[in-house]
N, C-alpha and C positions, 0 to 999 in steps of 0.2 A: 563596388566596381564602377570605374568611372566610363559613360559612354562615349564616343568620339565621331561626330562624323567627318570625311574627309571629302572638301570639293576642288577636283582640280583632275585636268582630261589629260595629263600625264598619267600614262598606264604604266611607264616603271616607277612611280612615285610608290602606289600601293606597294609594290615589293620589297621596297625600301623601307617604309614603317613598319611592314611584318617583319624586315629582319632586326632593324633595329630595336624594339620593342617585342622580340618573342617572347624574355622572357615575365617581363611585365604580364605580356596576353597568356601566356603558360599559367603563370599563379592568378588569373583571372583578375586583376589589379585593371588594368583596358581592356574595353570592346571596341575595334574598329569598323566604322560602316564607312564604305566608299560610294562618292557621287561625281558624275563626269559632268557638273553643267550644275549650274544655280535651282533650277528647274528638278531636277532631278534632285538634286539635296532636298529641295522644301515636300520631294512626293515622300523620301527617307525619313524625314523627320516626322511627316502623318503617321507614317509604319513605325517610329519610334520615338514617341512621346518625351520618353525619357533619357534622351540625347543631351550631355551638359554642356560640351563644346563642340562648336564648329570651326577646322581647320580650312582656309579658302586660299584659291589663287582665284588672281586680279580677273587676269586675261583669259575666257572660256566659250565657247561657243554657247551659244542659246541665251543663257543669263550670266552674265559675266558676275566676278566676285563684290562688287560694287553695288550692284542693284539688288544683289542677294542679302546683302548688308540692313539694306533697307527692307527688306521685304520680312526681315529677321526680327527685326524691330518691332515692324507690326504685330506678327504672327508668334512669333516666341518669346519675349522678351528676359526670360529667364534664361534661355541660351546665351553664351558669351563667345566671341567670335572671336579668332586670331589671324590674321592676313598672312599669308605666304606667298612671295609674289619676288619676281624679277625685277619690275618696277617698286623701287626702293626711294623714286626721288618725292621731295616735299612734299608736291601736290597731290601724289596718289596717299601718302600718310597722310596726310589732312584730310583730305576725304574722306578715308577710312577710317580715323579719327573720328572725324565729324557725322559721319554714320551708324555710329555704337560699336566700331572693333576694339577689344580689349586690349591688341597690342599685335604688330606687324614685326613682319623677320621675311629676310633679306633671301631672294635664291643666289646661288647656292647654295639649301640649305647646312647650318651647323646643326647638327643633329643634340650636341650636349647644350646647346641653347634652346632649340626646340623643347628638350624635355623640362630643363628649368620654367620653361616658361606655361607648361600645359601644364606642371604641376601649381602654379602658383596660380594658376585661372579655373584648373579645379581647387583649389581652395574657397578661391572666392564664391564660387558658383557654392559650394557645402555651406558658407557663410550666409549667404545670401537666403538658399532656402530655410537653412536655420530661422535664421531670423522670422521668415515672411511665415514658417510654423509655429512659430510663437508671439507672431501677431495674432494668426489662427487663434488657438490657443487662446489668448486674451481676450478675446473679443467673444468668442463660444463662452470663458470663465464669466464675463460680465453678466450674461443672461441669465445664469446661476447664484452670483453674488452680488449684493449692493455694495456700490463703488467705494462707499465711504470704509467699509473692510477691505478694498482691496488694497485701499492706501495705507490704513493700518498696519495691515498686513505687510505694508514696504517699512514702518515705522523700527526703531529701538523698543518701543513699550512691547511689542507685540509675542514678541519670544517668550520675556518675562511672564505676560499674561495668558499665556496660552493654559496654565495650570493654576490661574487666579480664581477663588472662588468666594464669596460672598451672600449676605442674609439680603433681600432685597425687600421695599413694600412697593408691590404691585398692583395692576388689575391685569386677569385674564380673561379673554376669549375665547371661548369654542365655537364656532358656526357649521352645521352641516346641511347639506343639501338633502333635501327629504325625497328622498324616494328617488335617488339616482339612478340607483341599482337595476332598475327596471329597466330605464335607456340602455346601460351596460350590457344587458341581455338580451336586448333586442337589438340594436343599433351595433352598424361596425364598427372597429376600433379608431377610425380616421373620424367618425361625425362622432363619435362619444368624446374624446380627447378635444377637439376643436370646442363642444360645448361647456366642458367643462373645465375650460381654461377660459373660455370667454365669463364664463362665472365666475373662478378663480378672478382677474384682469378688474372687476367690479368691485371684489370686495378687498385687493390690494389698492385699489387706488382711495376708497372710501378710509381702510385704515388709517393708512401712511397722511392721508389728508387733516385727522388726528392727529398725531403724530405717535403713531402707532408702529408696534414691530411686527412683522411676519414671522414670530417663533419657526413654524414646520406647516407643511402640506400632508395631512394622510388621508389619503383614500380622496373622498370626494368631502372631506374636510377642512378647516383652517382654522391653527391654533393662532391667536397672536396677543400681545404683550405689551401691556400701557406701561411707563416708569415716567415719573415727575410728577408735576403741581397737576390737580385738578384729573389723577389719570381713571379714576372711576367714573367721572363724569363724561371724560373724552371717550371713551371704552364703550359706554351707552348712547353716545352720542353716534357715531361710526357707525353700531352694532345698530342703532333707526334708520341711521342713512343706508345701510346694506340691504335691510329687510325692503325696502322703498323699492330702490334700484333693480334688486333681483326679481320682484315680483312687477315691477316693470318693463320688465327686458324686453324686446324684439328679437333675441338674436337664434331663434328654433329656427333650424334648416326646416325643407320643405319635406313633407309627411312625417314629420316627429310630433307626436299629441304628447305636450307634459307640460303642466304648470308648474315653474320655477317658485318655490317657497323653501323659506330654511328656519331651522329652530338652533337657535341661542341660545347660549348657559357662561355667564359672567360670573364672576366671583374675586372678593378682595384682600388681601392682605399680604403676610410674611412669606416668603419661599427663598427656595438655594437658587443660585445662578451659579454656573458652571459648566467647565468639559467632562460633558456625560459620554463614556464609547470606548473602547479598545484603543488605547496608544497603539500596542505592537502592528493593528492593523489599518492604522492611518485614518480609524474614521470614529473623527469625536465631533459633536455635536452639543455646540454652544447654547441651554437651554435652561430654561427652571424649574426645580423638581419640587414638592412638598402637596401637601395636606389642600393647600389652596387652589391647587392646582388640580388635583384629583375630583375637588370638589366642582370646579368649571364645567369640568367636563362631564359628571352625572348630571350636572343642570340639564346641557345641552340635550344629554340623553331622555332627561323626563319632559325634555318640553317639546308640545304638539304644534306641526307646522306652524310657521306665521309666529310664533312664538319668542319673546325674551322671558329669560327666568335670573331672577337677581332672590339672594338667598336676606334673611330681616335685618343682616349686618351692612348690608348694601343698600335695602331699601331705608335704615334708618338716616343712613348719610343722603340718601338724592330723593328723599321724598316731599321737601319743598321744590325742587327743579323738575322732576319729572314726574306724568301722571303716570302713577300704578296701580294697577289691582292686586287684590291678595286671592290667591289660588287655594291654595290651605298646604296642609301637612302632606308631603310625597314621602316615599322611602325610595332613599336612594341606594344604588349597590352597594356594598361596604360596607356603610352606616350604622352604624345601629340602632339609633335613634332616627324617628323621625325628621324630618326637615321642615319649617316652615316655608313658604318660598312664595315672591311676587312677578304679577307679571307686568313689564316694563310697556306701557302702551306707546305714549310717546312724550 
């Protein structure tokens, strides 16, 4: 339903729109609201937000249609104004022109130009907010997605690849926050969230500095995902700078006691890349599955705060670059075998 307000201190005018448009107002297609004066439209419009046009005459006592013009501008700008006025000659058109009126008509009003014309200004007003919600829209989507998908996303490859899937050689990440759960149960959901997206904000920018992917977030977790030259090395390299960072942090609000520390679990090699998730239900999740990746993440689990854990296939490749110690043999869930595993100092 479109809303209408009308400003103009002719009291048979109102009679006129309700007859001419009853049966518009009958199938609920217009709401009319009446204003006798400038002044009183802009108190109309407070009480109705959602008002899309405003019909006005020129000449009115108190604020005439000219100044209301202006004041429209300031105040609503998504209202789109139509001048209806006895004064038809250039100067009041340019003015009202020149003040943001969508478009003047002549009194005597024609009533079949009138309605041509409120429909074509509710059009545009529908256009308009379309749009300005899917600016919305966009700019909400970006906080969610990195940009360089959303172009993709515009791309010809993107359709095709949407059910692309591939062997990749990788390195993974797992980092958790040790002992969060305890702020969670103690702390409200407003300083729980804020700190631990301020963690989260840490250890995105340390990856991606890498040149690292943010695979997913779960819980008070973060998976993420090395591909190319040198990505085991870059993977540990991040995965130092993160440990650094977080256990430097200043960012505890005031009477929150918790030492920020996280335990790392890396691991290298083959896995699937693909849309993992429900087609029918719109939600597939661009990710890597396999053995290599299971195994990340029981590192992550066996290792004690302050911790990296890099398994003897990992430490055989970066043990001239980085200083390790060996932990020994853990069993990991799953597994059945033991595990060797090192820990990555720096």
């Amino acid at each position: 339903m479109a809303k209408i307000l009308v400003a103009d201190d002719e009291v048979d005018l109102e009679v006129l729109i309700k007859q001419k448009f009853r049966q518009k107002i009958r199938e609920q297609e217009y709401e009319f609201i009446f204003a006798v004066n400038g002044n009183d439209a802009l108190e109309k419009l407070q009480q109705h937000p959602d008002v899309d046009i405003v019909l006005s005459d020129i000449n009115m006592p108190g604020m005439d249609g000219l100044t209301l013009l202006s004041r429209l501008s300031e105040s609503c700008p998504l209202v789109k104004s139509v001048i209806i006025s006895a004064y038809g000659d250039m100067e009041n058109i340019r003015t009202a022109m020149n003040r943001g009126a969508f478009d003047f008509i002549t009194k005597p009003i024609n009533f079949e130009d009138l309605s041509v014309t409120m429909e074509k200004t509710i059009r545009h007003c529908i256009q308009l907010r379309e749009t300005l919600k899917a600016i919305r829209e966009n700019s909400i989507l970006k906080m969610y997605v990195d940009e360089n998908v959303l172009n993709f996303m515009g791309s010809r490859e993107f359709e095709s690849s949407l059910m692309a899937n591939e062997s990749i050689e990788a390195t993974i990440v797992f980092i958790d926050i040790c002992s969060f759960t305890s702020i969670s149960e103690n702390e409200s959901p407003d300083v729980v969230v804020k700190l631990l997206n301020s963690y989260f904000e840490i250890m995105v920018k340390e990856i991606i500095a890498q040149g690292g992917d943010i695979d997913k977030f779960i819980g008070d977790a973060v998976m993420a995902v090395f591909r190319g030259d040198f990505h085991l090395d870059r993977a540990i390299d991040a995965s130092l700078s993160v440990r650094n960072k977080i256990e430097n942090s200043a960012s505890l609000p005031e009477n929150v006691t918790f030492i920020p520390r996280v335990s790392i679990g890396i691991n290298s090699g083959e896995m699937i890349s693909g849309n993992i998730g429900s087609a029918s239900l719109r939600r597939l999740d661009y990710t890597v599955i396999g053995d290599t990746v299971n195994t990340a993440q029981r590192l992550q689990s066996a290792a004690a705060p302050g911790q990296i854990l890099i398994n003897t296939s990992a430490y055989e490749k970066v043990k001239e670059s980085f200083n390790c110690r060996k932990v020994g043999e853990v069993s990991l869930k799953n597994k059945a075998q033991h595990m060797m595993v090192y820990e990555v100092l720096d």
